[in-house]
C-alpha positions in Angstrom: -30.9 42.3 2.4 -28.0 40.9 3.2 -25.5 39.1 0.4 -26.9 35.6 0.3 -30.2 36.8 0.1 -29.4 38.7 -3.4 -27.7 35.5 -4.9 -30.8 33.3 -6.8 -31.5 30.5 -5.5 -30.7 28.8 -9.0 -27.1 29.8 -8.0 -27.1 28.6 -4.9 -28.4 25.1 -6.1 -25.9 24.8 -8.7 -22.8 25.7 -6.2 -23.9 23.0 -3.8 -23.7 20.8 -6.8 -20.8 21.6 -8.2 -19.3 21.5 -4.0 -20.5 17.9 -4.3 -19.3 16.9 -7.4 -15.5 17.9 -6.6 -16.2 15.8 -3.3 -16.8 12.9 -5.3 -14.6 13.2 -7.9 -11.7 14.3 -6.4 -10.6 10.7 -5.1 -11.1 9.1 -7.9 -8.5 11.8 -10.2 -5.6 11.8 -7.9 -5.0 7.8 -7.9 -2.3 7.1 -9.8 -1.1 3.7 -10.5 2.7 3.2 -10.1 5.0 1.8 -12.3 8.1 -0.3 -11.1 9.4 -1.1 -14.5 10.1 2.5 -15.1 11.3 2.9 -11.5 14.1 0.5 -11.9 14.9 2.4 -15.1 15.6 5.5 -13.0 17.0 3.4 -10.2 19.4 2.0 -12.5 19.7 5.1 -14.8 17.8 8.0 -14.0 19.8 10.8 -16.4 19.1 8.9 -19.9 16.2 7.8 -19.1 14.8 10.9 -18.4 17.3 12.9 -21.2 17.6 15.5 -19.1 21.3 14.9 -17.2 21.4 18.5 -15.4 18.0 17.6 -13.8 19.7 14.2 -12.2 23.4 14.1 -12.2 24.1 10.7 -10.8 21.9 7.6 -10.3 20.4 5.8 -7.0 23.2 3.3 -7.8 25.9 5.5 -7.2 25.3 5.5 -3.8 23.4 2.2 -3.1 24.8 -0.3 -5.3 21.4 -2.1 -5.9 18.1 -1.9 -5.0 18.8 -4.8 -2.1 21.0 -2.5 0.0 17.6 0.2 0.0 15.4 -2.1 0.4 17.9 -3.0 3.7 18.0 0.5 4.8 14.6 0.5 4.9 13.7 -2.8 5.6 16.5 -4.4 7.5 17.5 -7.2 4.7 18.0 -7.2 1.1 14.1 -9.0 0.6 12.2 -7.1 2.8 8.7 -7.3 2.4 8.1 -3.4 2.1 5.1 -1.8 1.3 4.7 1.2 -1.4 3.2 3.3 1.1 7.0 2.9 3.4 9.2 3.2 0.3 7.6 6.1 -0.9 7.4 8.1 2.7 11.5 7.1 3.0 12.0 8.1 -0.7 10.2 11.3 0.1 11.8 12.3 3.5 15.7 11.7 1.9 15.4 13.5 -1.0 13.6 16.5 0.5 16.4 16.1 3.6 19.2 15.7 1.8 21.6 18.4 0.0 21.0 18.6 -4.4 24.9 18.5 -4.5 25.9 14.6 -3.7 23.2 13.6 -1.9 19.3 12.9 -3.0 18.2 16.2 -3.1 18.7 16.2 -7.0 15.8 14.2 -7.1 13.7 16.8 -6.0 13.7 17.7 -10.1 11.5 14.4 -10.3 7.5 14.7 -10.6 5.9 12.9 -8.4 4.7 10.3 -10.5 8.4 9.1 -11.0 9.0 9.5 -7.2 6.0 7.3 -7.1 7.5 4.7 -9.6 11.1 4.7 -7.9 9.2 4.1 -4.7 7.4 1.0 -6.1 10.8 -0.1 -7.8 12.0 -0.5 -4.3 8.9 -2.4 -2.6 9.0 -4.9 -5.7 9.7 -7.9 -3.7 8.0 -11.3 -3.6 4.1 -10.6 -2.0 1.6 -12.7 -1.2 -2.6 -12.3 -2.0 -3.3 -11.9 1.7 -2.1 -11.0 5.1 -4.9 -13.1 7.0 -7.5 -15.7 5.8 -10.7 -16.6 8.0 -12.5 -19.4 8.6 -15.6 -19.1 10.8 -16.4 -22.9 9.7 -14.7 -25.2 7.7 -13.6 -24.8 3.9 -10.8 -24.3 2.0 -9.5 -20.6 0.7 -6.5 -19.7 -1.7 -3.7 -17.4 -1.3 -1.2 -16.4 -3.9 2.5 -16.0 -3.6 3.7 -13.6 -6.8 6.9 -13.2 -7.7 9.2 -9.5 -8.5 7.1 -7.4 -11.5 10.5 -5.6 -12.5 13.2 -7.8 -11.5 13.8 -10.4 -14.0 15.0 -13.2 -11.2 12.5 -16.0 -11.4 11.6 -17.2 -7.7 12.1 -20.7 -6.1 10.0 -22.1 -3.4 11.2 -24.3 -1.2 9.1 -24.5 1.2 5.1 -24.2 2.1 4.2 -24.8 6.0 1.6 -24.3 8.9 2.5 -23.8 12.2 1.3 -22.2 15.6 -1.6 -22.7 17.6 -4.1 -25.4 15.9 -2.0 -25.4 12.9 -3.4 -29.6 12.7 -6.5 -28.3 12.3 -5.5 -26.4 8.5 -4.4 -28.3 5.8 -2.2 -26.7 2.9 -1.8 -28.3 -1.1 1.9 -28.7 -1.9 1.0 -27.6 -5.6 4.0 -25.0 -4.8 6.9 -26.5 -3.4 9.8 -26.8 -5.3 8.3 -25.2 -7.9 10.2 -21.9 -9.8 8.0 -19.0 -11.1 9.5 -16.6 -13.7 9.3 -12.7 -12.8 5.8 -11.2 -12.8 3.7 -14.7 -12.6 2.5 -16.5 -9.4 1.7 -19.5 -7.9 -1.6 -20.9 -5.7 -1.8 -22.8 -2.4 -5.1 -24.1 -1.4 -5.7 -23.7 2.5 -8.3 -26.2 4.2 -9.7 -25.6 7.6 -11.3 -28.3 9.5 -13.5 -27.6 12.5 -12.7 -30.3 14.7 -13.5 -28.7 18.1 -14.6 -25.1 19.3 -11.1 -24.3 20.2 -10.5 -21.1 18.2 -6.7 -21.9 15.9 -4.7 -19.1 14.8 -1.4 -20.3 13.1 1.0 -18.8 10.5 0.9 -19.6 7.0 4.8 -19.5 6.2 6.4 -19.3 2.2 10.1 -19.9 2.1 11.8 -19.0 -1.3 15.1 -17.9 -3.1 14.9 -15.4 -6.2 17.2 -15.6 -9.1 21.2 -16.9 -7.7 20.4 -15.3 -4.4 21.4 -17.6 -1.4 19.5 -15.7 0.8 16.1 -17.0 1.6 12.6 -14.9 2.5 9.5 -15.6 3.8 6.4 -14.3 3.3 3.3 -14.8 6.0 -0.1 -15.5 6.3 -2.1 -15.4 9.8 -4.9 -17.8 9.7 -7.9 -17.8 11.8 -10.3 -20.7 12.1 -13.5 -20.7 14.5 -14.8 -18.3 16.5 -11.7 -15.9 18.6 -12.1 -15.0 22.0 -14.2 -11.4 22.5 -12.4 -8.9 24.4 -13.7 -6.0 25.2 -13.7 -2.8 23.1 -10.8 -0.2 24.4 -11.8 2.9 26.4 -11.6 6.0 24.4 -11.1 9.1 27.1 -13.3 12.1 26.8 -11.7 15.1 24.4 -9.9 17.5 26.7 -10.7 21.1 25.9 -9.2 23.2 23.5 -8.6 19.8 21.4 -9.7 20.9 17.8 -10.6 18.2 14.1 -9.1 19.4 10.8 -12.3 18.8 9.5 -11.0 16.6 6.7 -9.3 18.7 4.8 -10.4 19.8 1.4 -12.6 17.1 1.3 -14.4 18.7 4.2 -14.4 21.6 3.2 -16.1 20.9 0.1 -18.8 19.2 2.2 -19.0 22.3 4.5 -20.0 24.0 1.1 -22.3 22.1 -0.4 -24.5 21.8 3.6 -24.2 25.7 4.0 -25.6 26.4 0.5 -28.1 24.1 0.5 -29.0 25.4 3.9 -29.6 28.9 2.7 -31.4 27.5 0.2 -34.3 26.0 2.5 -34.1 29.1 4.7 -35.3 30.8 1.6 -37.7 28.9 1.0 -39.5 29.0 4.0 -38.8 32.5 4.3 
């Protein structure tokens, strides 16, 4: 009798549960959901906000000024539209690269929840809804352009426009030009397609806006699609070569390797 075969089968059944259960949980537990209020606090003033001046001896300022000459860094102007997931990989790859003693490595001292709100400090810039709306026939969608959550700048737009490839064939409401939203609120365009011909339309949706006293203007984009686009055909994917080798999935994986292989032994029981 090997070792399997002198576990019960109760205690089989419950560790393919229990294998299961961490699967499907463990998603859900390690979402966090960032805070950019805070993260400009440490931005700005990361020792007193934290009360713990040894664990951060200077501030980001100290070396960037404002939050507009990281976001060029890392954007390439001052209201890049950057997304969490770039800040916080950027954020991540200076501090752990950098010395503790003048440089960013202090911030190594940070959890990660804070490196996390830091991160989404520094992609706090005017967003819209959307990247893309479709239209396979006519209607009329909305899309969204939301002003800074922690910077307290309100936003002008000056401008709402289609153009590009069939853009007479979309319509947009003017309900937000010229208009000024105050910092965490946003304002609603309504975009009408109308089918005129088969000809398949794909032109940009473009916002132009200045926030607070900035003379500096950004756009934010929308691609829109209306009618049916040309098919292309799907890409060639080449044959694995040998020796190439799947992490499995990680933990996750793993976790589902567990659960099959006990549930397994469990049938093989059985029919034993």
């Amino acid at each position: 009798m090997n070792l399997f075969e002198r576990i019960p089968t109760r205690w089989l059944l419950i560790g393919a549960a229990l294998a299961c259960l961490a699967l499907w949980a463990a998603p859900s537990s390690a979402q966090t959901t960032p805070d950019p209020v805070r993260g400009k606090q440490l931005f700005d003033d990361a020792p007193n906000v934290l009360g713990v001046p040894s664990a951060v001896q200077q501030n980001c300022t100290n070396c960037h000024g404002s939050v507009q000459n990281r976001r060029i860094k890392i954007g390439g102007s001052a209201f890049a539209d950057i997304s969490f997931d770039i800040a916080l990989a950027k954020l991540l790859a200076q501090i752990n690269s950098q010395p503790v003693v003048d440089g960013m490595g202090q911030y190594r001292d940070l959890d990660f929840t804070d490196k996390e709100n830091i991160a989404a400090y520094i992609a706090d810039t005017p967003k819209v809804s959307t990247s893309a709306l479709t239209f396979l026939s006519g209607g009329t969608q909305s899309v969204k352009l939301s002003s800074a959550i922690a910077t307290p700048d309100s936003l002008k737009i000056n401008s709402v426009i289609i153009a590009g490839t069939g853009a007479a064939k979309f319509s947009v409401s003017s309900a937000c030009t010229g208009v000024t939203i105050p910092s965490n609120a946003a304002c609603t365009v309504s975009v009408t397609y109308t089918a005129t011909d088969s000809t398949f339309a794909n032109p940009t949706l473009t916002f132009t806006a200045h926030q607070g006293t900035s003379t500096t203007a950004l756009t934010r984009t929308v691609e829109l699609q209306g009618g049916t686009p040309p098919v292309t055909p799907p890409p060639v994917t080449p044959p694995p070569t040998a020796g190439s080798s799947d992490s499995g999935g990680g933990a996750l994986g793993w976790a589902w390797l567990a659960g099959l292989a006990l549930a397994t032994l469990v049938l093989a029981r059985r029919r034993a």
